[in-house]
N, C-alpha and C positions, 0 to 999 in steps of 0.2 A: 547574570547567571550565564554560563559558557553553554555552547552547544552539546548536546546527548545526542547519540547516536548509539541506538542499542535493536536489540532482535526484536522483533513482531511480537507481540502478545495476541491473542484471540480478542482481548479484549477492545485493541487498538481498532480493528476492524472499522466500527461504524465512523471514526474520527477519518479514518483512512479512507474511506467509500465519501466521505464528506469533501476531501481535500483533492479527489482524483475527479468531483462531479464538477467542484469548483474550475478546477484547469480543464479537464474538458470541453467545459463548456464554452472556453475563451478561444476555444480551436471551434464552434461550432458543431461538436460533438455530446455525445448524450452517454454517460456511466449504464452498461448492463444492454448497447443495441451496439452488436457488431463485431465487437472482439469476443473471443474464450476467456479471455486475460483476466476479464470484466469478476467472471465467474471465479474463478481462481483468486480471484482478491478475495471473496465473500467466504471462504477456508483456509484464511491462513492463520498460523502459520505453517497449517500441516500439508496445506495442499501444495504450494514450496518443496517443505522438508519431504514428503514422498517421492519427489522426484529428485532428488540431489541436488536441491535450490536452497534458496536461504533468502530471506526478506528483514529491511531492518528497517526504524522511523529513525526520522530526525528532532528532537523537541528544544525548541525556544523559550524559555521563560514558563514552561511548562504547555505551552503550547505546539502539534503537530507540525510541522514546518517543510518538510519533505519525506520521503521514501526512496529505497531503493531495492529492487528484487532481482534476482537472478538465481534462473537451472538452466540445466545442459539441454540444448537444441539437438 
């Protein structure tokens, strides 16, 4: 099955809060202490889309596999 790469769903959320705790943590970092970012993942995709950002997943075999997010600084 080829790779997807499509928009955030609200739904994706918790798969997405799962996959940034996993990497995180491989930097000895912790999901939800230090960044804003953290928070800002936990409303998408509207907390993006309010600001003139846009957020999408990547899916493997139906599986989560990366993300990518960007708004204007």
């Amino acid at each position: 099955m080829p790779l997807v790469v499509r928009p955030a769903l609200a739904s994706d959320v918790p798969r997405i809060e799962a996959l940034l705790r996993e990497v995180l943590s491989e930097f000895g970092l912790v999901f939800g202490e230090g960044s804003e970012t953290d928070a800002q993942v936990m409303g998408l995709p509207r907390s993006y889309a309010e600001h003139g950002g846009a957020f999408w997943v990547a899916e493997l075999n139906g599986e989560l596999c990366g993300t990518c997010g960007v708004f204007p600084v």
